[in-house]
N, C-alpha and C positions, 0 to 999 in steps of 0.2 A: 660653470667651472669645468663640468667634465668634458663638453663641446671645446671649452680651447686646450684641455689638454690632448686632446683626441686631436684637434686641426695641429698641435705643436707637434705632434706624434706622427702623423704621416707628412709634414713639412719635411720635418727630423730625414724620418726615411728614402724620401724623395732627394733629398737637396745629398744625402748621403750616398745614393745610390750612381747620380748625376757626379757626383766627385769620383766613384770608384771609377766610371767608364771614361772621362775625358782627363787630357790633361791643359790646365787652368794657361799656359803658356801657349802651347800651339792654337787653342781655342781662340785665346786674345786678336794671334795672328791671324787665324780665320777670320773674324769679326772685323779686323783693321784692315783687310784687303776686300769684302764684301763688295761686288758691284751693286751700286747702287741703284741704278736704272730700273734694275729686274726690282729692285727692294720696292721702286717708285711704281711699279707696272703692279703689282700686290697692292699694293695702300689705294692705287685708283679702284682695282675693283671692288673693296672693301667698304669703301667712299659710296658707287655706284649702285650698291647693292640696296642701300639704307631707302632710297625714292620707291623699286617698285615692293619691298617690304612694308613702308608706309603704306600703301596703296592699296595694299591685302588689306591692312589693318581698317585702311578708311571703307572697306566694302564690307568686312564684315562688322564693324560696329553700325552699318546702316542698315544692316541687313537686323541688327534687334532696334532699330530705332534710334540711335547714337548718329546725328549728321554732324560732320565736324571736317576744318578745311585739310587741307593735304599739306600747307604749309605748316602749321601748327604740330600733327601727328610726325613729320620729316625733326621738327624741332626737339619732340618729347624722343622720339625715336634718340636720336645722341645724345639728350641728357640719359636717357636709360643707360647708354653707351658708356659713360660717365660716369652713373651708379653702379655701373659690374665692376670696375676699379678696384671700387674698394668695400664692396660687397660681395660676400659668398659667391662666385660662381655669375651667370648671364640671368640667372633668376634673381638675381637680386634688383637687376634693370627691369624686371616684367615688373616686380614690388612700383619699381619707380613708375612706371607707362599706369599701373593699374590708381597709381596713388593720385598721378596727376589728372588724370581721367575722371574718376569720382570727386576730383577737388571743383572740375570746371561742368563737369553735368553733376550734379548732386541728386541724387536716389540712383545712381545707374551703376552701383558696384558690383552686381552680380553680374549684370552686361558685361562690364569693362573687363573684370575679373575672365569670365567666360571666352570672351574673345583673346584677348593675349594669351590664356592657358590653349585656344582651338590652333593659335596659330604654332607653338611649342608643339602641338598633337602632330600641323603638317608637318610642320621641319621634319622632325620626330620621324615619321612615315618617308619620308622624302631621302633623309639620311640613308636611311636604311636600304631603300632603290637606289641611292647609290650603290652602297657597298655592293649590294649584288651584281649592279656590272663591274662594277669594279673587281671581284673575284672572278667574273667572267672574261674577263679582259687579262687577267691577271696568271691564271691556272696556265702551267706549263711556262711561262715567265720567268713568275718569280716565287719564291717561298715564303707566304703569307698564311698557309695553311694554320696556325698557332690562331689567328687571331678571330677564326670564322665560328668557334662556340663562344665568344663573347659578343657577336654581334645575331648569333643564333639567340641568345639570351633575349637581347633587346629587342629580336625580332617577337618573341613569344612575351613579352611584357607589354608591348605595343597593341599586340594582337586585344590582347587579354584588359586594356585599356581602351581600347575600342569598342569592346564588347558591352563593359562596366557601363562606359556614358551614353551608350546609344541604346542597346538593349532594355524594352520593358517589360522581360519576363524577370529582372533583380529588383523592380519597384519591391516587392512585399518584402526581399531580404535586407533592402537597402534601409527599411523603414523603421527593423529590429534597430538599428545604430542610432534614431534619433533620441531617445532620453538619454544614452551616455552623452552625444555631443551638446543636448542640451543644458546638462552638467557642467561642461567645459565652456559654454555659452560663447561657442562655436559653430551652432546649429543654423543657426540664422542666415548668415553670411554664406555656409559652405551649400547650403538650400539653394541660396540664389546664385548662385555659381554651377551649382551640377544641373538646376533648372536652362539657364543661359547654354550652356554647351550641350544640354541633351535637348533641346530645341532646332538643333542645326538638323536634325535627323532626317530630316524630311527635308530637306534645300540642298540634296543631294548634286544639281549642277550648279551651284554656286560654290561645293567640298571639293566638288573637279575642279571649277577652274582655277581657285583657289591653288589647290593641290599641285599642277600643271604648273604654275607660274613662280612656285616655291620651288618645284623638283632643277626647272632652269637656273634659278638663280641661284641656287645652293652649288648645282654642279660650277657655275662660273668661279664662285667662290673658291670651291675648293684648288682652281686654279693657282690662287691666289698663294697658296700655301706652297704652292708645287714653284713658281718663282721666287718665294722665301727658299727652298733650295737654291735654285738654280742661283741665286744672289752669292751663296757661298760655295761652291762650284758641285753641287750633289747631282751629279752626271745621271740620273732617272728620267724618263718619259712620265708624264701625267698619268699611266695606268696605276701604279703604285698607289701615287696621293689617292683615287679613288675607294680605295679600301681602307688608307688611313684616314682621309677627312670626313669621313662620317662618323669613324669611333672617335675622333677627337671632336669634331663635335655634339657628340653626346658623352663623352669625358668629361666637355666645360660645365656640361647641366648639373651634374654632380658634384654636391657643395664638399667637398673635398678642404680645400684652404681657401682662403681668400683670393678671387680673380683666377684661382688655380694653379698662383705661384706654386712650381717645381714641379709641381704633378704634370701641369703640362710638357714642359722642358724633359721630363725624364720619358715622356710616351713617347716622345720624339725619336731619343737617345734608343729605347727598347727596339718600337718601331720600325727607324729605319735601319738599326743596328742587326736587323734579320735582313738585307737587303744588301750587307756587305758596303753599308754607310760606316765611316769612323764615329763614334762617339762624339771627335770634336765638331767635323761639319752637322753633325744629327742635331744635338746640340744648339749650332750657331742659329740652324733652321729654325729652331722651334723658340731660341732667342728673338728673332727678327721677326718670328708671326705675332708675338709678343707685343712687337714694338707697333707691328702694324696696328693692331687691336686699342693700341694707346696714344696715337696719332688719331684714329676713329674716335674717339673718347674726346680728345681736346676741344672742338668744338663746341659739345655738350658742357665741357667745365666752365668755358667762356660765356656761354647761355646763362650758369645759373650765378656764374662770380657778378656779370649782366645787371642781369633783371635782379642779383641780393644789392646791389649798389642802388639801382635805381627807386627800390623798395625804399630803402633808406634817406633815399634824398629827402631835405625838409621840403616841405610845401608853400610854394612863392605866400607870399600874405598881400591880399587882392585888399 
């Protein structure tokens, strides 16, 4: 109860804030003149991203033992897509990857768990090397300075979560915590999961290449976001988006509302509204990266509307 008074509550604030900065008429008009090409040129690389993201995924679940084909993890990959909809945030999609994963290897939840939380770690790390060129690129530009201690934050949380899963000079303190979790009967599962990702320690070139092939494909991505401008006419160079598509995507991680309704939409608004963007294109942007994210998703609903149809079929009688 007090979690959705709290999600009603910064809805509230958000969808409230997003009202004060635009106005709901010119906005429309934005949104009705939108080139679409550019909208179409976003949605492809959103699309393209999902095969070599699988492909991380299929090398390290091999790497604890987990062999599994590339077509299948490309499948679970958009139903996760699917599940961020209408679940809290993109962690709600990792829920799905981890769930489906343990359904089809059975005993390997601490793997499965461990791997899609390692690859949250790259992003995570990856984001963050954006942003820094991206304020590098950016200084003397443009006026983003507001936003570099909340990405200083993330920078030292990161750090500091790095340190937690690979370091075993915290074995002895980490050890203090297991009768309270065993109380919550929680112990078990978070055992085989912090075992899973502090095993990577040592496969230090397979955390580069890894790393390396996220850092690319994130940067593409963030493209993506910068042609959801350009769709409604936000006159900017891709230096800018650099330093917003990393806080925004590490904005979505945080369960915030569901899917991130408003919160999104209003970082846009804040965002590019320090760049001398109107409210209503800032807005329309952050509407249409929306739409890309749920265009990404349809495939994945089609999967499981699919396979719950075919579940159901009766069984011919031989």
């Amino acid at each position: 109860m007090k979690r959705a008074a709290a999600t009603l509550l910064v809805t509230g604030l958000a969808v409230a804030y997003i009202l004060w900065r635009i106005d709901l008429g010119r906005t429309g008009h934005v949104l009705a003149h939108a080139r679409v090409g550019w909208w179409l040129v976003a949605c492809a690389i959103w699309f393209a991203a999902v095969w070599p993201f699988a492909w991380r995924w299929q090398r390290l679940l091999a790497a604890r033992g987990i062999h599994e084909r590339l077509g299948w993890l490309v499948r679970t990959s958009f139903v996760a897509f699917a599940a961020a909809q209408v679940l809290p945030t993109s962690l709600g999609g990792d829920a799905s990857r981890i769930y489906e994963t343990t359904r089809r290897h059975p005993g390997s939840g601490g793997p499965a768990a461990g791997t899609v939380l390692l690859e949250r770690a790259l992003g995570a790390f990856a984001t963050l090397v954006l942003a820094a060129v991206g304020f590098a690129l950016a200084i003397g530009r443009y006026s983003v300075g507001g936003y570099i201690w909340v990405e200083l934050a993330f920078v030292v949380l990161a750090v500091a979560g790095a340190f937690v899963l690979f370091s075993t000079r915290l074995h002895p303190l980490l050890r203090r915590f297991r009768p309270l979790l065993r109380k919550l009967r929680i112990e078990s599962p978070l055992r085989q999961t912090y075992l899973a990702l502090h095993s990577f320690r040592t496969e230090w070139p397979l955390l580069a290449a890894m790393f390396a092939l996220t850092l690319v494909v994130q940067a593409g991505r963030v493209l993506a976001i910068w042609c959801a401008g350009k769709a409604v006419g936000v006159d900017l160079s891709p230096r800018p988006y650099y330093v917003m598509g990393p806080l925004l995507f590490l904005v979505m991680l945080v369960p915030f509302t569901i899917n991130g309704l408003a919160v999104r939409e209003s970082f846009f608004v804040s965002f590019l509204g320090t760049l001398g963007v109107s409210g209503d294109r800032a807005f329309s942007t952050g509407f249409l990266f929306f739409l890309v994210t749920v265009v990404v998703a349809l495939p994945g609903a089609a999967i499981v509307a699919w396979e719950g149809v075919r579940r159901h079929e009766p069984r011919a009688v031989t």
